[in-house]
NULO-279432 format. One record per atom (N, C-alpha, C): x, y, z. Coordinates in steps of 0.2 Angstrom, whole numbers, plus 5000, padded with zeros to 4 digits. Layout:
<rs>
XYZ...
</rs>
This chain:
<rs>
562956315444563156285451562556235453562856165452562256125456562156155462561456135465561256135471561256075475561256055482561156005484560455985485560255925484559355885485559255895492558655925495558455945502558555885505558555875512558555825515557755785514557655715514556955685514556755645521556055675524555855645526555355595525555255525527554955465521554355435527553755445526553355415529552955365526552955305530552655255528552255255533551555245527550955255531550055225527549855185533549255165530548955195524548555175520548155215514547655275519547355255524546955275527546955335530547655335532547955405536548255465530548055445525548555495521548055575522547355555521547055605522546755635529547455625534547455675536547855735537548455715531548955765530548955815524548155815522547655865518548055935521547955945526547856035528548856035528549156005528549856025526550056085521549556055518549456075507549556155509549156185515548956255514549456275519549856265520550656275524551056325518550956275512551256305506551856245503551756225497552356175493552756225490553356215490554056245489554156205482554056245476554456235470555256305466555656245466556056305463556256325458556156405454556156395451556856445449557056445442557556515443557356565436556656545435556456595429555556595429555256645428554456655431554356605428553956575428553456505426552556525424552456505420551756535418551256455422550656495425550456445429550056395427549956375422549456345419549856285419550256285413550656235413551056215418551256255424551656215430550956185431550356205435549856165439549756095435549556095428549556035423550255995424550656005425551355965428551155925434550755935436550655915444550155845444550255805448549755765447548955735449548455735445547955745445547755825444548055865443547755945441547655935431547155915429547055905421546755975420546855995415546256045410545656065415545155975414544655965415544355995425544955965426544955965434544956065436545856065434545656145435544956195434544856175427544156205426543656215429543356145432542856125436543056135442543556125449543756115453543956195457544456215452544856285457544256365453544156365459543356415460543956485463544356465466544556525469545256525469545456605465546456605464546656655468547156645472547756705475548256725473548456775471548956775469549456855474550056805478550156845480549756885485549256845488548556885491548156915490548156905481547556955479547256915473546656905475546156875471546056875464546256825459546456845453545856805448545656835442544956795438545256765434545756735433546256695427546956675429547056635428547956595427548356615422547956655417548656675411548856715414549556715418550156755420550756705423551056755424551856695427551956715433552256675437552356695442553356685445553656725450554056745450554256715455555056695459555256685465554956725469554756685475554456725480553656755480553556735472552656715474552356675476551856675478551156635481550756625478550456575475549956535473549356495477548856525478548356495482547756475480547756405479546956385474546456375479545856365477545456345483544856295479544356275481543556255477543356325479542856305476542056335480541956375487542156455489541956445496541256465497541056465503540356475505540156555505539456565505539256635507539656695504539656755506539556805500540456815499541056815502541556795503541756755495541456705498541756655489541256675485540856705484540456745477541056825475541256825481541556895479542256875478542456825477543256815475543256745472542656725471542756665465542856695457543256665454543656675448543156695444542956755441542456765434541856765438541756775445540956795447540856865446540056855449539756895448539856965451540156955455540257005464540957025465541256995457542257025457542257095459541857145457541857215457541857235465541757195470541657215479542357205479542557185474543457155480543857205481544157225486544457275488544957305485545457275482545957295474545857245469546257285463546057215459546557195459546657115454547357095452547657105450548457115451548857165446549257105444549657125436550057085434550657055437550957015439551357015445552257025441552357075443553357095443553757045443554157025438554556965437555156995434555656955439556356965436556556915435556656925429556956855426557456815426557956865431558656835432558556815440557956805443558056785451557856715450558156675455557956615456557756615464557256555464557156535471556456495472555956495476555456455478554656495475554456485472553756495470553156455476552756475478552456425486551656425485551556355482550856325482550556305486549856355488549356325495548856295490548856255494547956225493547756205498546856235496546456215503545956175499545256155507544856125505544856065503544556085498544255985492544855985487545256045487545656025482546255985485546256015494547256015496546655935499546155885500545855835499545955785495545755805487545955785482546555775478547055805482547855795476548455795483547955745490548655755494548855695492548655655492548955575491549555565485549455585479549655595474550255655475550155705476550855755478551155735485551055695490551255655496551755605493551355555489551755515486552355525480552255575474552855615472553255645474553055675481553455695488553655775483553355825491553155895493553855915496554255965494554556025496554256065502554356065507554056125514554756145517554456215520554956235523554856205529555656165533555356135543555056195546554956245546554756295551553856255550553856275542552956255541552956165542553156135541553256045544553156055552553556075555553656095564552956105565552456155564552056215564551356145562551256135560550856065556551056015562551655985562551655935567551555935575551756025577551556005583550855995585550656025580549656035580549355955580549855915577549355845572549955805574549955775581550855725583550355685582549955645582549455595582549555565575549855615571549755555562550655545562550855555567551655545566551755485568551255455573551355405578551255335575551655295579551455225577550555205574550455165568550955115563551455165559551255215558551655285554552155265557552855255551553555225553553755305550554455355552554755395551555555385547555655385543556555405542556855465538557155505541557455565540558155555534558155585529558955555527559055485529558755445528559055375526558955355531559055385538558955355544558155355548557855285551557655285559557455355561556855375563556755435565556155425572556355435578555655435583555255475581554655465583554055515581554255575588554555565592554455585598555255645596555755635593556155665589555755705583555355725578555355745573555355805574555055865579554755925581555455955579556155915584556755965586557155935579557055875575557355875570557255925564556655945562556455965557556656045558556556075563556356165566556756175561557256165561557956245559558256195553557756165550557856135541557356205537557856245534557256305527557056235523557256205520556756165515557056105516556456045518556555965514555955955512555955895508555655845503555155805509554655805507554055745513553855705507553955645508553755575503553455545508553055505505552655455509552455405503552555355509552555255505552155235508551555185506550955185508550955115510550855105515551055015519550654965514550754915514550454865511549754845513549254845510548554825515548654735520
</rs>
C-alpha cells in the first residue's frame, strides 16, 4: 500500500537565518522506516555525516535514552536516536562513547528489541555543534517533524518565521501569523527550505 507524501512546508529564507533553526534538530527528525535499519549506514545517508565527521564529531550516543559506546546495532520503529559532540564536565566524561567514566552510568546499554515486521518512524535528535553543523544541509534536503514539535519550536522562535522569511504550506501562501494553528493537529510534514538569492 503506497503511502501518501506528508504535507510540505517551504521556507525561503536568507543564508544567514538558517542557523537559527539549529535547536529544531533536537525536537527529533521523523524517518520511516518499515524494517530496523542499522545506524551507521542510515547516519552515512545523511548529508555531511561522513566516516571521518562521525568519528571525530559524535562524542555522545542515545539510544532510546540510554547512553550507548557504539553504533553497531539496528534500530526499530519507534526508536530514538540522539547524537550529541562533546558535553562539558563530569556528565559528558560519563556518557561519552568509549570513556573513561562509562562504568558511573546508571544502566548499561542494552541491545535494542526489533520486530521486523513493524513499520513506522525512527526519531533523529541532534544537539549542539552537531544539530549547528548539519542544519543547513538537512533544512535544505528537507526534515520530516511531527506539527506538534514544529508548533512547540515555533511558538518559542516566531521571529525566524517572520518577514524576509516567506512561508508556503502545500503549494499555498502561508502568513507567518497563520503557521502556529496550521501546523498543531499535522502528526508529520516535511520542512524544506530555499535559501533567498544574496
Amino acid at each position: 500500500m503506497k503511502t501518501e507524501p506528508p504535507p510540505q512546508l517551504t521556507l525561503a529564507l536568507p543564508e544567514e537565518a538558517v542557523a537559527g533553526f539549529a535547536s529544531l534538530l533536537q525536537h527529533g527528525i521523523l524517518y520511516a522506516v518499515d524494517q530496523p535499519v542499522a545506524i551507521l549506514p542510515f547516519l552515512l545517508a545523511l548529508p555531511g555525516f561522513t566516516s571521518e565527521y562521525i568519528e571525530k564529531t559524535v562524542q555522545t550516543i542515545f539510544i532510546d535514552g540510554i547512553a550507548a559506546d557504539s553504533l553497531d546495532r539496528s534500530l526499530a520503529a519507534g526508536s530514538t536516536l540522539a547524537l550529541s559532540a562533546a558535553m562539558p564536565g563530569l556528565a559528558g566524561a560519563i556518557f561519552r562513547r568509549q570513556g573513561l567514566h562509562g562504568s558511573l552510568r546508571s544502566q548499561p546499554a542494552a541491545k535494542v528489541a526489533t520486530n521486523p515486521s513493524a513499520s513506522g518512524f525512527i526519531t533523529l535528535k541532534l544537539f549542539n555543534s552537531i544539530a549547528a553543523d548539519r542544519v543547513r544541509d538537512l533544512l535544505i534536503q528537507g526534515i520530516c517533524i511531527s506539527g506538534k514539535a514544529l508548533h512547540d519550536f515555533a511558538a518559542r522562535r516566531e521571529h525566524l518565521f517572520q518577514p524576509p522569511v516567506v512561508l508556503s504550506f502545500a503549494g499555498q501562501a502561508l502568513d507567518s501569523a497563520d503557521l502556529l494553528g496550521v501546523v498543531a493537529g499535522i502528526p508529520v510534514l516535511m520542512v524544506k527550505a530555499r535559501l533567498m538569492p544574496e
